[in-house]
N, C-alpha and C positions, 0 to 999 in steps of 0.2 A: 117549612122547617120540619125534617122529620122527627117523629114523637121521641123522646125519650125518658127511660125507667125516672123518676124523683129520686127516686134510693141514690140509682147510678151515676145522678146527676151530682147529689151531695157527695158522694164518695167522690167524684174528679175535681168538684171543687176544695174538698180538705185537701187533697194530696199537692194542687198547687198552694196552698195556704201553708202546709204543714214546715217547710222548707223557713220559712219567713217567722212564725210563731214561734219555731225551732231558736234561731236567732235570737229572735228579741230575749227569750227565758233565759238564753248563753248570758248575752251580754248583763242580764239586770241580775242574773247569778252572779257574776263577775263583781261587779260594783258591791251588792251587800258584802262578798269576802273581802275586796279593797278595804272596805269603808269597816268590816270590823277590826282588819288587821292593825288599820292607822290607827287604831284607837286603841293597840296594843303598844304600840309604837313601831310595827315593821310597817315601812313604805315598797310596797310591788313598784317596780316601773310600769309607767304608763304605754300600753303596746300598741294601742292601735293611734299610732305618729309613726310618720315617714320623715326622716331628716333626707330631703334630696342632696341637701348643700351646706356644710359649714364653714364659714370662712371667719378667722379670728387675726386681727391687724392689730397690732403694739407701737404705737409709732409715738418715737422718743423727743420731747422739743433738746434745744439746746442747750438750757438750767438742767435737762436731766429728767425732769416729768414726763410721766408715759399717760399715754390715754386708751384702754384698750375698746376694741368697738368688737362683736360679736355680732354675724349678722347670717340668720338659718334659714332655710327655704324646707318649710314643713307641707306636708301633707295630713291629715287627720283623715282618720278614719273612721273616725267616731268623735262625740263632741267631748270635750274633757270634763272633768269634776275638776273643785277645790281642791288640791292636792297633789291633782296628778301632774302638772309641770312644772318643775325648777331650772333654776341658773343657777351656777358653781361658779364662784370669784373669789380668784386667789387674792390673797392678804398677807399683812403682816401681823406679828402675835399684839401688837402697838393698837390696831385698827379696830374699833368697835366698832356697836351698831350706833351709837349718836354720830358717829363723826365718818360712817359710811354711805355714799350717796351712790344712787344704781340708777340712773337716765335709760327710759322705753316709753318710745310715743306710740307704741301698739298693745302694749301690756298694762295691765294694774295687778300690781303688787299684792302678795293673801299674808305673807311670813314670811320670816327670816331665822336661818338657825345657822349656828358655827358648825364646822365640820372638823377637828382637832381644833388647830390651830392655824393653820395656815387658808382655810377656805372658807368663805360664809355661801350658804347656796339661801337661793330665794325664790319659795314659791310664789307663780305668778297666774297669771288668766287672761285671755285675751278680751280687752275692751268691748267687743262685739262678737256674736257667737258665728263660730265657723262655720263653713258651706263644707261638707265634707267629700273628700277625696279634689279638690281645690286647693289649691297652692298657696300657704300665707307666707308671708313676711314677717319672720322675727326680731327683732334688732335690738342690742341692749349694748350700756359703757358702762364704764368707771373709771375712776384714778386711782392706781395703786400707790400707795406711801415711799415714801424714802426717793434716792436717786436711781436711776437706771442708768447710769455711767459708769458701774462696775466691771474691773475685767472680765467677768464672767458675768452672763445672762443664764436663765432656764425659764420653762415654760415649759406645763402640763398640759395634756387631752388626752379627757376621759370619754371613751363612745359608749354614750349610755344606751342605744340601742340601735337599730337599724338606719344605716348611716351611708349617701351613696358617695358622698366623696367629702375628705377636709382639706381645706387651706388653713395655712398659719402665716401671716407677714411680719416681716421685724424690718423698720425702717430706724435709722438713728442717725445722727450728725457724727458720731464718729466711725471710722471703719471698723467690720466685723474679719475679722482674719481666719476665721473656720467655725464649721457648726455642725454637732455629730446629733443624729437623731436617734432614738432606740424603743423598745419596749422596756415599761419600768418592769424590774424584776422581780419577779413574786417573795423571792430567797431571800433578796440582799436589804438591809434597812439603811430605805437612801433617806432619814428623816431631817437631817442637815446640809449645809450648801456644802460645807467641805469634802462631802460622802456623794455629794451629786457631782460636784466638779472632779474628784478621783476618779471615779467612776466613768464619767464621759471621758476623761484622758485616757484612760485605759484603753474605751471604745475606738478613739481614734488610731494607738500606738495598736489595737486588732484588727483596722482596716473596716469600722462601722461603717453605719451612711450615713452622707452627708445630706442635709440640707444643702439649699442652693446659693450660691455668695454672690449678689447682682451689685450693680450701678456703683462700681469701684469700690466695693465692699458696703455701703452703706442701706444693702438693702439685704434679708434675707427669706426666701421662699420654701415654704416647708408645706410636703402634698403628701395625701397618701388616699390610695382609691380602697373603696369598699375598707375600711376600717372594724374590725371585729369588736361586734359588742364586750362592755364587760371589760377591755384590754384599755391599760391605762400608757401613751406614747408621751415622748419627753424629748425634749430640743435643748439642746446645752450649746448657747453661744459665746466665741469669744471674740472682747475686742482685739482691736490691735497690741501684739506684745502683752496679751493675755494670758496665753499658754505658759509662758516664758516667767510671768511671774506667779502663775498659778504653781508651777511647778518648782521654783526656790523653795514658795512659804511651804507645797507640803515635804519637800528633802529638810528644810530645816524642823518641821518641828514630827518629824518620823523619829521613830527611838535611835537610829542611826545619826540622826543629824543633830539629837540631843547630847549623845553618846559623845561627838566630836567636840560642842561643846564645851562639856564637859571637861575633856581630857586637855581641852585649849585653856581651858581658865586653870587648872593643875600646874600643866607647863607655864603659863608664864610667874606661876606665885612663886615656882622652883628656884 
């Protein structure tokens, strides 16, 4: 083995070291400013997760109950903290947390917190600690309240970060007659059904896009590839003769349709 310098020798061995040390001081920077922001109350998203795969299924029984199942093919990249992963489950303003139940046989649950009104998100952990850059399986349900046999359906997704493809399913026992998909709008305040169902008609009578209407309407497919973080999509379905009466209730109670109304109850007191 020919001799070499000790000096020389330490110096080749930092320079492969220095790459790797370099990291670690990254990452464990990273985590003390996570960890004092949370305790400010800002939550960083958690960056180093790969979402290869989202696929979210709502499938309707007969009575009207829905059962939604969410099910993710993550990547990590690093192991997670306390904090750093939630689920988002929509709700009703009716729904608390005693009477709200969240099914995952891979997860154990850290908190729960409302998000206005309409979403509880729930940080969680995975049961066993990850093999990193390793593919897990995420799976999580619930029952959302009330019926889901309204002429109108909707359903949100929000891509929290690096996301390689989503599926959405809507399966029900009655036929869906059309389903327009969008980007929610940063502008417009869709914070009620009435304003989301306007709003999606409009999309349609513009020529949006549609989701996909299968198995004699009783099925519907909603895909989108590479999803932009940050951007929140929305699926506005309707059942049969949905549009149709979506579109009476909002002409009748438009100031137009009050207007007539009005002028009908005059006329006949005349």
């Amino acid at each position: 083995m020919p001799w070499q310098c000790p000096a020389h020798a330490r110096a080749a061995a930092g320079v492969k070291l220095a790459p790797a040390m370099n990291r670690e001081r990254e990452a464990m920077l990273k985590r003390i400013i996570k960890r004092s922001l949370r305790r400010c109350g800002i939550r960083l998203p958690f960056s180093d997760v790969i979402c290869a795969e989202h696929v979210k299924s709502i499938c309707i029984g007969p009575e009207g109950r829905a059962k939604v199942t969410v099910q993710e093919k993550l990547v990590f990249l690093d192991q997670p903290e306390a904090g750093d992963l939630h689920d988002t489950c929509a709700v009703d303003e009716e729904t608390t947390f005693d009477n709200f139940v969240l099914q995952s046989g891979d997860s154990v649950e850290a908190g729960r917190r409302r998000i206005a009104s309409t979403s509880f998100v729930i940080d969680w952990m995975p049961k066993s600690a990850v093999t990193p850059y390793a593919l897990y399986e995420h799976e999580y349900s619930w029952f959302p309240a009330g019926s889901q046999l309204q002429p109108a359906l909707y359903t949100e997704y929000r891509c929290a970060g690096k996301t390689g493809h989503f599926l959405c399913e809507w399966i029900t026992p009655q036929a869906f007659e059309a389903a327009v998909v969008f980007e929610r709008p940063r502008w417009t305040w869709l914070n009620t059904e009435r304003r989301i169902v306007q709003y999606a008609l409009k999309q349609i009578e513009a020529g949006g896009g549609r989701a996909s209407v299968l198995d004699n309407g009783r099925r519907i497919e909603w895909r989108i590839a590479s999803p932009k973080p940050g951007t929140r999509y929305m699926c506005v379905a309707f059942h049969s003769n949905g549009m149709l009466l979506w579109n009476d209730n909002l002409q009748k109670h438009s100031l137009a349709g009050r207007v007539r109304r009005l002028v009908g109850r005059f006329a006949s007191t005349g």
